[in-house]
PDB file with SEQRES, HELIX, SHEET and CRYST1 records, atoms N, CA, C and O in Angstrom:
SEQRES   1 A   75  UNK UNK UNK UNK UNK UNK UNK UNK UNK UNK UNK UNK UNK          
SEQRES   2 A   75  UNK UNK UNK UNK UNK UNK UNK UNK UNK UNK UNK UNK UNK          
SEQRES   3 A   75  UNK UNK UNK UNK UNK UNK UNK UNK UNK UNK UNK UNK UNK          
SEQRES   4 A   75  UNK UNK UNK UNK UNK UNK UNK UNK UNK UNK UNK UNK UNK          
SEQRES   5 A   75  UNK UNK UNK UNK UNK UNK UNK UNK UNK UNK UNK UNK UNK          
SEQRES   6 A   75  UNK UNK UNK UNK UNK UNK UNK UNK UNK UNK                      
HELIX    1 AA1 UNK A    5  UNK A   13  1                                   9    
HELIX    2 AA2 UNK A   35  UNK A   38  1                                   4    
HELIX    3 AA3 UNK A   48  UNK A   51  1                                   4    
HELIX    4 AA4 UNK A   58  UNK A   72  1                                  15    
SHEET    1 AA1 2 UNK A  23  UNK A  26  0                                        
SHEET    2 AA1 2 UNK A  44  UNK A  46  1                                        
CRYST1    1.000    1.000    1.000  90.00  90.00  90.00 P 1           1          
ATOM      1  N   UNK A   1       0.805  -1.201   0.000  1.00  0.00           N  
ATOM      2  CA  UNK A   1       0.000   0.000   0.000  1.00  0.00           C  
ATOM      3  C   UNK A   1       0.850   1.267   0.000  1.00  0.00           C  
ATOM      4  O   UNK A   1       0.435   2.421   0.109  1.00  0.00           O  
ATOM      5  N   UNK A   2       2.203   0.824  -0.151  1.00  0.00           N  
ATOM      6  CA  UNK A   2       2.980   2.188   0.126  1.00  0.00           C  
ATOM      7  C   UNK A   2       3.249   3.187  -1.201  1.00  0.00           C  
ATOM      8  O   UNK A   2       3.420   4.405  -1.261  1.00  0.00           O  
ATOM      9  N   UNK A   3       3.221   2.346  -2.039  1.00  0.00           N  
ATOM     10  CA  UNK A   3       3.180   2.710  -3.804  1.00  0.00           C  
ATOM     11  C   UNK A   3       2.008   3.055  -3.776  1.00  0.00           C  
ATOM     12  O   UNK A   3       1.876   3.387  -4.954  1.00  0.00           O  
ATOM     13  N   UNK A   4       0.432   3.339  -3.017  1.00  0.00           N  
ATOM     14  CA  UNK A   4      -0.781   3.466  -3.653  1.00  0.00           C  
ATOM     15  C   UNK A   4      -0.850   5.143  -2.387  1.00  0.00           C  
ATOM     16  O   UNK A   4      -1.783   5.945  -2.354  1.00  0.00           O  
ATOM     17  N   UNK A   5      -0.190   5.172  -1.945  1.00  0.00           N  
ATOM     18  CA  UNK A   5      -0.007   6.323  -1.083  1.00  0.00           C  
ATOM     19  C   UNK A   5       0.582   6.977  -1.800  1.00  0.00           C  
ATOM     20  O   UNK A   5      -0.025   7.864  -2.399  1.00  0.00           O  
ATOM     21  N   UNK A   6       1.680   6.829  -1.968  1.00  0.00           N  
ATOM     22  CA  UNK A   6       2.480   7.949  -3.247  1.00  0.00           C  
ATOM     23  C   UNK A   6       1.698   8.204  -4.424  1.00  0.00           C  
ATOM     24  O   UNK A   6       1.826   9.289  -4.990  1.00  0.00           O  
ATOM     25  N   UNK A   7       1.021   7.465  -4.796  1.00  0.00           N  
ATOM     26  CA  UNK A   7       0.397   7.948  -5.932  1.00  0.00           C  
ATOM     27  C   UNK A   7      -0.547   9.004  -5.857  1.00  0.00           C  
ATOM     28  O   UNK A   7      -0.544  10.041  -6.522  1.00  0.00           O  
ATOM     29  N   UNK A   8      -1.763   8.466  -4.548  1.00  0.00           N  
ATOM     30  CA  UNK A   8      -2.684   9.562  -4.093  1.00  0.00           C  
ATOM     31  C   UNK A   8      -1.735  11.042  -3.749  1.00  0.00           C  
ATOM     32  O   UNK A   8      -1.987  12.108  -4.310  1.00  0.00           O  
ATOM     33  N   UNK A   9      -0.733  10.888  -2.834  1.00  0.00           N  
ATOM     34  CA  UNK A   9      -0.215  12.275  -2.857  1.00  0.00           C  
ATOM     35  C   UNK A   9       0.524  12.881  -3.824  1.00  0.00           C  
ATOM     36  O   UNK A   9       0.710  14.061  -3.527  1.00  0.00           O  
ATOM     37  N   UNK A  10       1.150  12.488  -5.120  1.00  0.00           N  
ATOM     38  CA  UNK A  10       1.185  12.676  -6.292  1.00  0.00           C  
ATOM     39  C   UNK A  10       0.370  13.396  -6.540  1.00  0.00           C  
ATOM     40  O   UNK A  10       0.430  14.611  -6.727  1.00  0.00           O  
ATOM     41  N   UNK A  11      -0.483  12.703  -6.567  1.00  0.00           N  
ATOM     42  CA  UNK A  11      -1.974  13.271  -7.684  1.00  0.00           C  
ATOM     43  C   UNK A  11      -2.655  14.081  -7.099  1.00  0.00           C  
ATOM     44  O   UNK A  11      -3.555  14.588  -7.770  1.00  0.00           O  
ATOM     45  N   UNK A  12      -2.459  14.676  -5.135  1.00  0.00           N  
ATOM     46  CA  UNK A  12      -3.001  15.700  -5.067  1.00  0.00           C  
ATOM     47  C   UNK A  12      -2.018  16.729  -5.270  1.00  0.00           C  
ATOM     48  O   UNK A  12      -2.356  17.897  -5.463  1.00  0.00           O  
ATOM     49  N   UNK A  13      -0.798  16.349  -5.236  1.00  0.00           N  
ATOM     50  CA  UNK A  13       0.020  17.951  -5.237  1.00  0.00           C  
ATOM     51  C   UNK A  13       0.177  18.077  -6.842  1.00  0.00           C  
ATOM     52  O   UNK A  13       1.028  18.956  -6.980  1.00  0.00           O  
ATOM     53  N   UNK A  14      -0.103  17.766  -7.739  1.00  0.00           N  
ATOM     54  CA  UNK A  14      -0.215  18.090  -9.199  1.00  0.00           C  
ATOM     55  C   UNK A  14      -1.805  18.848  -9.403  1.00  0.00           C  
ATOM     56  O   UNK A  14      -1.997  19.838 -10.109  1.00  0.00           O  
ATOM     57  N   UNK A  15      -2.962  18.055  -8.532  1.00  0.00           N  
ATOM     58  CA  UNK A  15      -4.132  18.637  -8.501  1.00  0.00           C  
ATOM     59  C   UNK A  15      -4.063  20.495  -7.988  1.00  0.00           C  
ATOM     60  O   UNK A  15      -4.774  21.398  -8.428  1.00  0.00           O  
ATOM     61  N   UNK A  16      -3.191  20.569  -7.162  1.00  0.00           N  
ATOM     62  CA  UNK A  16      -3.043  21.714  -6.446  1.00  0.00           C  
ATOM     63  C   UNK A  16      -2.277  22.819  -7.120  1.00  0.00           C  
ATOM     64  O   UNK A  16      -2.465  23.976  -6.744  1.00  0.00           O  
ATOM     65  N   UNK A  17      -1.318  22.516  -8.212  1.00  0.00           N  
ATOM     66  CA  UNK A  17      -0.912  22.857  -9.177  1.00  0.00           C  
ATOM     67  C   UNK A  17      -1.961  23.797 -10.149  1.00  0.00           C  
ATOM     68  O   UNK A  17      -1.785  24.915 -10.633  1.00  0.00           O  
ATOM     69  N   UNK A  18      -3.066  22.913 -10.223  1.00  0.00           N  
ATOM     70  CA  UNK A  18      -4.034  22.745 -11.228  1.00  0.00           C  
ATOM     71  C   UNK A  18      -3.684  22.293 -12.242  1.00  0.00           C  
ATOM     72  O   UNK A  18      -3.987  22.875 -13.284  1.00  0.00           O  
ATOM     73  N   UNK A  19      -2.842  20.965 -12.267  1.00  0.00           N  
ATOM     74  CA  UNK A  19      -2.651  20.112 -14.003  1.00  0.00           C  
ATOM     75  C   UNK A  19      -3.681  19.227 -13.269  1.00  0.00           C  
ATOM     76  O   UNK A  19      -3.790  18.842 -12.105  1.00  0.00           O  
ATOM     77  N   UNK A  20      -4.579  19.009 -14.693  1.00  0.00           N  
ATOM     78  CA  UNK A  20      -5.658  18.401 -15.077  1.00  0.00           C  
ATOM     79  C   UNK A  20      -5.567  16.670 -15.205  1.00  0.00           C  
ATOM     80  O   UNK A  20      -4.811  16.247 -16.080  1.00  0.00           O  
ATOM     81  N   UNK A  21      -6.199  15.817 -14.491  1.00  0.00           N  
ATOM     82  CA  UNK A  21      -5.979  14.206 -14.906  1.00  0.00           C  
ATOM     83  C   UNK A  21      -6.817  13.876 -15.738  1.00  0.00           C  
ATOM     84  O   UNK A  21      -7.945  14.361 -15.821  1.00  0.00           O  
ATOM     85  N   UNK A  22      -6.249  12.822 -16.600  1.00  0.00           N  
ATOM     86  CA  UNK A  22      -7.489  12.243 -17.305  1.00  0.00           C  
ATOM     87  C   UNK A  22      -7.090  11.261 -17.741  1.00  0.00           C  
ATOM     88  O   UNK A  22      -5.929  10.858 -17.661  1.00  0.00           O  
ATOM     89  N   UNK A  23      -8.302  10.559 -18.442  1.00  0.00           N  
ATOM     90  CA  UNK A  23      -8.064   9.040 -18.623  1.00  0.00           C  
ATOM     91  C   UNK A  23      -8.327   8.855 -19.969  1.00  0.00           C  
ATOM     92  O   UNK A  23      -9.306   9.334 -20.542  1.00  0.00           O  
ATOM     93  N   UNK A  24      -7.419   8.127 -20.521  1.00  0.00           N  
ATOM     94  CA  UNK A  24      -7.684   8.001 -21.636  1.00  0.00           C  
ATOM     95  C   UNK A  24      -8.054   6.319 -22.271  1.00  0.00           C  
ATOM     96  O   UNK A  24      -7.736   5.366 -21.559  1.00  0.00           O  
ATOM     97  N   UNK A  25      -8.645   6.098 -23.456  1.00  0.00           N  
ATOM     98  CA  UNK A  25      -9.375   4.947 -23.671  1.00  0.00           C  
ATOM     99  C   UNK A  25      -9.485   3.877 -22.632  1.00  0.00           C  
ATOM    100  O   UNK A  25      -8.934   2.824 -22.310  1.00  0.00           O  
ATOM    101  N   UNK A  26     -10.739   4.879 -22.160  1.00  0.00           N  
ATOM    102  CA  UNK A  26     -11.611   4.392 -20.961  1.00  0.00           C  
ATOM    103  C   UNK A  26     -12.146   3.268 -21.888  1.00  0.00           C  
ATOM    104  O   UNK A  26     -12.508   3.418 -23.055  1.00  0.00           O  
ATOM    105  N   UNK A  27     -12.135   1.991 -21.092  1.00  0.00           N  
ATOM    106  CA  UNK A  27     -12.946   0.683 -21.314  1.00  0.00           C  
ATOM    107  C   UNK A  27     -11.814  -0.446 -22.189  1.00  0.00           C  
ATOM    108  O   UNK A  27     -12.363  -1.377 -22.778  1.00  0.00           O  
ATOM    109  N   UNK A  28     -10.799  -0.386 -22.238  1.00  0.00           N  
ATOM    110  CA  UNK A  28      -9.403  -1.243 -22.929  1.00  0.00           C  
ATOM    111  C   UNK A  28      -8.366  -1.085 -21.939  1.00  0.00           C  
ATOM    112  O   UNK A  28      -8.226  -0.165 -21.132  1.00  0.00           O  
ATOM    113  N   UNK A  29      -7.623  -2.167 -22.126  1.00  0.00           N  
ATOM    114  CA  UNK A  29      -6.540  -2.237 -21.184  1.00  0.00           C  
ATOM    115  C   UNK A  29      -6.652  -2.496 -19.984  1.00  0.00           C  
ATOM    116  O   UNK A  29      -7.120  -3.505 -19.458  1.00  0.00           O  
ATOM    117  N   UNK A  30      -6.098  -1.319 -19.394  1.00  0.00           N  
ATOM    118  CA  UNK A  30      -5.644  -1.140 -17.618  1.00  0.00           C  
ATOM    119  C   UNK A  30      -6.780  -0.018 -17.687  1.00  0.00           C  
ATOM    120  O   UNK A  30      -6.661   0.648 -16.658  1.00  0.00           O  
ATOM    121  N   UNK A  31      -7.670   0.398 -18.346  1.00  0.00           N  
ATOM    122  CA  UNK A  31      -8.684   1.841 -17.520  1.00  0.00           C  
ATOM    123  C   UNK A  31      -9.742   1.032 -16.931  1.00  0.00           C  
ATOM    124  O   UNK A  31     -10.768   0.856 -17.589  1.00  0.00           O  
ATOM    125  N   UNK A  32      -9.571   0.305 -15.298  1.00  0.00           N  
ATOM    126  CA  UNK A  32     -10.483  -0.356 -14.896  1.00  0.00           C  
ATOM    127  C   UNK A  32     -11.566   0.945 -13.979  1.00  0.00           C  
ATOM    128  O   UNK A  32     -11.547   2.123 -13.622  1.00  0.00           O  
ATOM    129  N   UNK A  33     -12.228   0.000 -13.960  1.00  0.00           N  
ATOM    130  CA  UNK A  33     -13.665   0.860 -13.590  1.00  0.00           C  
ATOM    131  C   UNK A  33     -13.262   1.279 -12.522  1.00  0.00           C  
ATOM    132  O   UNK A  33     -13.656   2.422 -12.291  1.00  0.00           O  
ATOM    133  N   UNK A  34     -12.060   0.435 -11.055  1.00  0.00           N  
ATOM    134  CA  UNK A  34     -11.735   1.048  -9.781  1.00  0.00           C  
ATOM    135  C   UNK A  34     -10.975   2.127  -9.842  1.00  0.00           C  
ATOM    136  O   UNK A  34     -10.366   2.506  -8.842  1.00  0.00           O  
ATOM    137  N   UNK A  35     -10.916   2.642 -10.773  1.00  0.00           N  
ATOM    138  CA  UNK A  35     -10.177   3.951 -11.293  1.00  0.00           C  
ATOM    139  C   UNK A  35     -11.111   4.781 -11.125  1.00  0.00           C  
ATOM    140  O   UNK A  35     -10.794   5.189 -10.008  1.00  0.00           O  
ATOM    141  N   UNK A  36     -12.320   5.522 -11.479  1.00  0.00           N  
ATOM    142  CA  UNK A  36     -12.959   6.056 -11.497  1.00  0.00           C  
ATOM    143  C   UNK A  36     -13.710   6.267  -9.741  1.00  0.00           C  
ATOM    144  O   UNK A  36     -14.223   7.319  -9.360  1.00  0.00           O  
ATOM    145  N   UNK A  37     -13.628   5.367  -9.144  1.00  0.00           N  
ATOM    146  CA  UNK A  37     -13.475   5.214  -7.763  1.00  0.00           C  
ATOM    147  C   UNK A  37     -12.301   5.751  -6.345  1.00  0.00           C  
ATOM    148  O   UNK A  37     -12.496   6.315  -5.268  1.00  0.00           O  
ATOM    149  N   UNK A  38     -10.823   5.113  -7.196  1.00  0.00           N  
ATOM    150  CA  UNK A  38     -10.373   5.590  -6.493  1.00  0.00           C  
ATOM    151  C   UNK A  38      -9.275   7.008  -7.088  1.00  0.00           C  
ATOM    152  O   UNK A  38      -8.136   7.279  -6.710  1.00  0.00           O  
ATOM    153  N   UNK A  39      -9.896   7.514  -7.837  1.00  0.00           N  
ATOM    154  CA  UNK A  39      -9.076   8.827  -8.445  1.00  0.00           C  
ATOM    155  C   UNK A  39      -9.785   9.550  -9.133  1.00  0.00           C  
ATOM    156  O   UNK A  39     -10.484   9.087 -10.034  1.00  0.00           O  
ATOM    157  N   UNK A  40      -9.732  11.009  -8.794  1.00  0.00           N  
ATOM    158  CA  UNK A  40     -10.624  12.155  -8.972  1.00  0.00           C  
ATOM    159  C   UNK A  40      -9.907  12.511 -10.642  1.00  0.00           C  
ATOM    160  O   UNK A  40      -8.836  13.107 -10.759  1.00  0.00           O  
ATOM    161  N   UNK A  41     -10.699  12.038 -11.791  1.00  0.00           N  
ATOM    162  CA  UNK A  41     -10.371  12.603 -13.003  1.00  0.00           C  
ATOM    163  C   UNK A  41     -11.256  13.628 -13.230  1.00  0.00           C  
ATOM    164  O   UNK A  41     -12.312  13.690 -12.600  1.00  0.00           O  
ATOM    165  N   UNK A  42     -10.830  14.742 -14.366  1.00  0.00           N  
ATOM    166  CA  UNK A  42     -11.307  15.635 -14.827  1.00  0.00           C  
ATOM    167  C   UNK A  42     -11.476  15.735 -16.488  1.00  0.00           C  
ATOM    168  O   UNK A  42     -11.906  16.677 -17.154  1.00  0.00           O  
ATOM    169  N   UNK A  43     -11.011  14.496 -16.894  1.00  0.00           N  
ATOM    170  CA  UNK A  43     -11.674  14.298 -17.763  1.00  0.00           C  
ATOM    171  C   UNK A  43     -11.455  12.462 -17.951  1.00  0.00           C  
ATOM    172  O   UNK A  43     -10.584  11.787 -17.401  1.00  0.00           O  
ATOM    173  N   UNK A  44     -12.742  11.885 -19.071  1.00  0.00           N  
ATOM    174  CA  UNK A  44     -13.232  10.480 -19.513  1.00  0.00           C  
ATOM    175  C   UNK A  44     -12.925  10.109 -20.628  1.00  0.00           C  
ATOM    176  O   UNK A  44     -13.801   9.288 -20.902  1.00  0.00           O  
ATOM    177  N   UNK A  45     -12.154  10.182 -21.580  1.00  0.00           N  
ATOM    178  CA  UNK A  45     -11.923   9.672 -22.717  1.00  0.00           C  
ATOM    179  C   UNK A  45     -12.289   8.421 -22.980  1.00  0.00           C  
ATOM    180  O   UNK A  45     -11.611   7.486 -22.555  1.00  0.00           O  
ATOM    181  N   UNK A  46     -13.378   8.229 -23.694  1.00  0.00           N  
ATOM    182  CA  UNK A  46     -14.152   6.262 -23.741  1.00  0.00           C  
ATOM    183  C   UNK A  46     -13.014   6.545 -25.101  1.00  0.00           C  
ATOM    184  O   UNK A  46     -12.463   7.542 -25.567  1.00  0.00           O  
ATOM    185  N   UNK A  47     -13.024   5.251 -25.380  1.00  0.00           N  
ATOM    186  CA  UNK A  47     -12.274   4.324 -26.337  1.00  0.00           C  
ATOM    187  C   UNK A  47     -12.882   4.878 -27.501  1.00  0.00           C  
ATOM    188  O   UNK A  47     -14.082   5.127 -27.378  1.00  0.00           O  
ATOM    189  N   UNK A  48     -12.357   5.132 -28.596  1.00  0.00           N  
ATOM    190  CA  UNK A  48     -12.825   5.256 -30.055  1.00  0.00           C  
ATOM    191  C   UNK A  48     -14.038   4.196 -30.542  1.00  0.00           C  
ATOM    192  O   UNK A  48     -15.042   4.500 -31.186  1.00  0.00           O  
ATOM    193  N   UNK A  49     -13.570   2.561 -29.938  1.00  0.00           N  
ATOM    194  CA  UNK A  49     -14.323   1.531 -30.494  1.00  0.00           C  
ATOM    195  C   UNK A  49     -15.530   1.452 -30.460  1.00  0.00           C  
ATOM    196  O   UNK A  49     -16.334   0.910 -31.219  1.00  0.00           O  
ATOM    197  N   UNK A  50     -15.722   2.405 -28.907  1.00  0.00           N  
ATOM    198  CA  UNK A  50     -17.252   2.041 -27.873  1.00  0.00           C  
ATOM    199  C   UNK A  50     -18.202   3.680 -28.840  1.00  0.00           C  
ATOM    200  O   UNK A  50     -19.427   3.757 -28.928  1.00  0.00           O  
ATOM    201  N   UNK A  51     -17.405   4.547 -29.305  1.00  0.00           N  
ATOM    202  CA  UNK A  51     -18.128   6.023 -29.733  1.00  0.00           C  
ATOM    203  C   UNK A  51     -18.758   5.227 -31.241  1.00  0.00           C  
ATOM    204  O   UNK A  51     -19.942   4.969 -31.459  1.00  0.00           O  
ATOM    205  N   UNK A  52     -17.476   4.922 -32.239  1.00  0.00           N  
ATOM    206  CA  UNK A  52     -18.322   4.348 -33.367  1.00  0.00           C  
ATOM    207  C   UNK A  52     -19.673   3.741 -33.930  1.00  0.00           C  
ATOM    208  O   UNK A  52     -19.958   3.494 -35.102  1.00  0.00           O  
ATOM    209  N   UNK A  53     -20.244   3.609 -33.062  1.00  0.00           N  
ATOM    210  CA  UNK A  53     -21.562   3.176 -33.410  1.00  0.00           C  
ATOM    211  C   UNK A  53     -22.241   3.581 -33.098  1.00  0.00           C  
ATOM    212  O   UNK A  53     -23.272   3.125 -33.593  1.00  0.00           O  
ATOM    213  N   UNK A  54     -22.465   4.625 -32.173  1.00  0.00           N  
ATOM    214  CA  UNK A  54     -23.496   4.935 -30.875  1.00  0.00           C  
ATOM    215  C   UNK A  54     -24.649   5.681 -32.226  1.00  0.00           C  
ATOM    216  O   UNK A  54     -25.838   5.440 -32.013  1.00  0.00           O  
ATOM    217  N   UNK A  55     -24.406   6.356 -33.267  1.00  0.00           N  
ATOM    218  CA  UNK A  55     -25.966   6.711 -34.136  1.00  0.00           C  
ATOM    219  C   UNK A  55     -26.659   5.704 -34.833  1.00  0.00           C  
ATOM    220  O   UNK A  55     -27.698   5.937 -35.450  1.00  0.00           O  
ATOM    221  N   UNK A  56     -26.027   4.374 -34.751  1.00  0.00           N  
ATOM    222  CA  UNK A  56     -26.170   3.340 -35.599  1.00  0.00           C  
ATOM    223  C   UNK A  56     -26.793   2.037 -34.486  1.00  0.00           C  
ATOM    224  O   UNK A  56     -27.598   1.184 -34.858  1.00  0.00           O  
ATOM    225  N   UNK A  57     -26.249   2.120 -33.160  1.00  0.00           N  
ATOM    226  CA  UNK A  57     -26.949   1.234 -32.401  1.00  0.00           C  
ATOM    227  C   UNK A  57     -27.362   1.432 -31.125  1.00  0.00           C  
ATOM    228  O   UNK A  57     -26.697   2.216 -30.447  1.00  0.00           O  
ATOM    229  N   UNK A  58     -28.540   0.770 -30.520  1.00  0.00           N  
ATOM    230  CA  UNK A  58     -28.911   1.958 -29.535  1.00  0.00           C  
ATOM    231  C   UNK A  58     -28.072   1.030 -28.501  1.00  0.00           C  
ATOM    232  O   UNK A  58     -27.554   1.779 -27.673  1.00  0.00           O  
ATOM    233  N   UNK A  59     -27.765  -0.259 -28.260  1.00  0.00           N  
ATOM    234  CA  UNK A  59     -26.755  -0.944 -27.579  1.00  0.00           C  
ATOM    235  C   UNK A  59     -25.229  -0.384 -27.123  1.00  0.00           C  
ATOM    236  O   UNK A  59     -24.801  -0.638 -25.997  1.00  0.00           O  
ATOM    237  N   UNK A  60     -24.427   0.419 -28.121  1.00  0.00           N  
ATOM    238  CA  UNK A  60     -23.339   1.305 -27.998  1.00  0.00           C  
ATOM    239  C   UNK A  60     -23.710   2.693 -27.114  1.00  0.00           C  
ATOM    240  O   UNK A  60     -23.086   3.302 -26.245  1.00  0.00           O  
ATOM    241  N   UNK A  61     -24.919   2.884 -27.700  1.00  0.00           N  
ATOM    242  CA  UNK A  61     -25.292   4.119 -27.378  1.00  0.00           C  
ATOM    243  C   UNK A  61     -26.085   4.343 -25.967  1.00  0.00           C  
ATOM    244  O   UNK A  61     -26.160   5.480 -25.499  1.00  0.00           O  
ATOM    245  N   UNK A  62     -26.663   3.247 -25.318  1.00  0.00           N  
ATOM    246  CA  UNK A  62     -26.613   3.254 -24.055  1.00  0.00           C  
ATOM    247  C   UNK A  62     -25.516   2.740 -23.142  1.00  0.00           C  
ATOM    248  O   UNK A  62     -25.358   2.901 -21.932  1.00  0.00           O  
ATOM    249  N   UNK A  63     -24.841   2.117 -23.990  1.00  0.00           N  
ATOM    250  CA  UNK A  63     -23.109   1.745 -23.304  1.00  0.00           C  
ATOM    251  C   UNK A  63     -22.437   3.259 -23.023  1.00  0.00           C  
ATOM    252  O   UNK A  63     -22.387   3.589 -21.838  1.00  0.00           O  
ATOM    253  N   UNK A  64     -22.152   3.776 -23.568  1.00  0.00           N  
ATOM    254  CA  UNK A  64     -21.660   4.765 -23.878  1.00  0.00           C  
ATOM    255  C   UNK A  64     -22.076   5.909 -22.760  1.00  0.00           C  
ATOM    256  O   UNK A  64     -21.369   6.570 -22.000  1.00  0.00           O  
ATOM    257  N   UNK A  65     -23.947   5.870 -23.025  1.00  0.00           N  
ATOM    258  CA  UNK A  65     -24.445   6.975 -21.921  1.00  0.00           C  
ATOM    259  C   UNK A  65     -24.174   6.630 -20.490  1.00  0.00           C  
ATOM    260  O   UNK A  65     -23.942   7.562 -19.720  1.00  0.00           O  
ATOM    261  N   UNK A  66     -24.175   5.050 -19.919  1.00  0.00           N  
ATOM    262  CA  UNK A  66     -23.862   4.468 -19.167  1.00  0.00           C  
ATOM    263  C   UNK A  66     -22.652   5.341 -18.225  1.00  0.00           C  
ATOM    264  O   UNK A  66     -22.816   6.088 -17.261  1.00  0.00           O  
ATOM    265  N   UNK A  67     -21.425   4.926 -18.911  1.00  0.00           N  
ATOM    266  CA  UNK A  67     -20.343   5.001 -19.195  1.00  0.00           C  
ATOM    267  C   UNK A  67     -20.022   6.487 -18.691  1.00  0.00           C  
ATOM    268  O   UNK A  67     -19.245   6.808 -17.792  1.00  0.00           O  
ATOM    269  N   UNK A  68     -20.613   7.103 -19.294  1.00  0.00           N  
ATOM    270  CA  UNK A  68     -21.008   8.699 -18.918  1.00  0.00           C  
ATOM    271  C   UNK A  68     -21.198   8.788 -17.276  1.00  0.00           C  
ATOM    272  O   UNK A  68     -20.438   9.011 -16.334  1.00  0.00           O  
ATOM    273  N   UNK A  69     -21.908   8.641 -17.352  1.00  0.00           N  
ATOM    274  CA  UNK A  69     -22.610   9.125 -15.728  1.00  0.00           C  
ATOM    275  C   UNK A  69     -21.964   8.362 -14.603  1.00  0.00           C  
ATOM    276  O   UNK A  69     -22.009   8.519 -13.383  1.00  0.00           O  
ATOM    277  N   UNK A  70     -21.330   7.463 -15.396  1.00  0.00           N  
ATOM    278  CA  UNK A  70     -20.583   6.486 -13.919  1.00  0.00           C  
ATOM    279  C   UNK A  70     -19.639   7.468 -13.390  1.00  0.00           C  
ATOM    280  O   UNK A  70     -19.546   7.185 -12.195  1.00  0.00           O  
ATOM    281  N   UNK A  71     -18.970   8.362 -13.613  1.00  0.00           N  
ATOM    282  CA  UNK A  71     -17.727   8.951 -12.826  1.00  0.00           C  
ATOM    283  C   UNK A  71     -18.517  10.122 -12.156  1.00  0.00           C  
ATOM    284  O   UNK A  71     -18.092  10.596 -11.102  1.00  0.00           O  
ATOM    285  N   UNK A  72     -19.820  10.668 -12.823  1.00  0.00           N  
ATOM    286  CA  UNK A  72     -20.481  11.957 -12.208  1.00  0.00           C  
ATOM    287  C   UNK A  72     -21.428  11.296 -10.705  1.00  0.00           C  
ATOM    288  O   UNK A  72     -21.921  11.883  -9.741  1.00  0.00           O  
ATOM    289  N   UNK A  73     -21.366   9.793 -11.102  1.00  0.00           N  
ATOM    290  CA  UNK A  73     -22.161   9.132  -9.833  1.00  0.00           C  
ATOM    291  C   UNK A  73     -21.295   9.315  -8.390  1.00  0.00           C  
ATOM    292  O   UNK A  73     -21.868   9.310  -7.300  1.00  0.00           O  
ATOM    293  N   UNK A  74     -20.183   9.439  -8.505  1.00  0.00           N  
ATOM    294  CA  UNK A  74     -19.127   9.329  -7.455  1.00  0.00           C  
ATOM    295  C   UNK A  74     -18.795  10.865  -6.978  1.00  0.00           C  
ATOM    296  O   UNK A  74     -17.805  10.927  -6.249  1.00  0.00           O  
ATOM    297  N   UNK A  75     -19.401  12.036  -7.239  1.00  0.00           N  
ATOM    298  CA  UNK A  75     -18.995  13.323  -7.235  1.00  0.00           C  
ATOM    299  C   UNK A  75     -19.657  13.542  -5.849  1.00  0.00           C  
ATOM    300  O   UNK A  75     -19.596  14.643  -5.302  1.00  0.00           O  
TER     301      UNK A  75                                                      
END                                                                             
């Protein structure tokens, strides 16, 4: 837990700065959902793969809105 301490105080003295975090292709890789939990981003970048369809299917497109509101749920 000693590496997950440094990180939180990292990320507040850059917050205090005011440089901006963000996540990028949210939903691939390592952007797990306990991210959004345990770290205050200011911005959501979803994945290119998950945006492509969203006028074409309403399945993407409630993924997507989903997806949305999960980080504003934690505010």
């Amino acid at each position: 837990m000693i590496g997950k301490s440094y990180i939180d105080e990292s990320l507040l003295e850059l917050h205090k700065l005011g440089i901006k975090l963000s996540m990028d292709d949210f939903g691939t890789g390592y952007s797990s959902l306990s991210y959004l939990r345990q770290y205050s981003f200011d911005v959501l970048k979803i994945d290119q793969s998950f945006i492509e369809g969203i006028a074409l299917n309403n399945e993407d497109y409630d993924l997507v809105k989903a997806t949305i509101a999960m980080p504003t749920a934690y505010v």
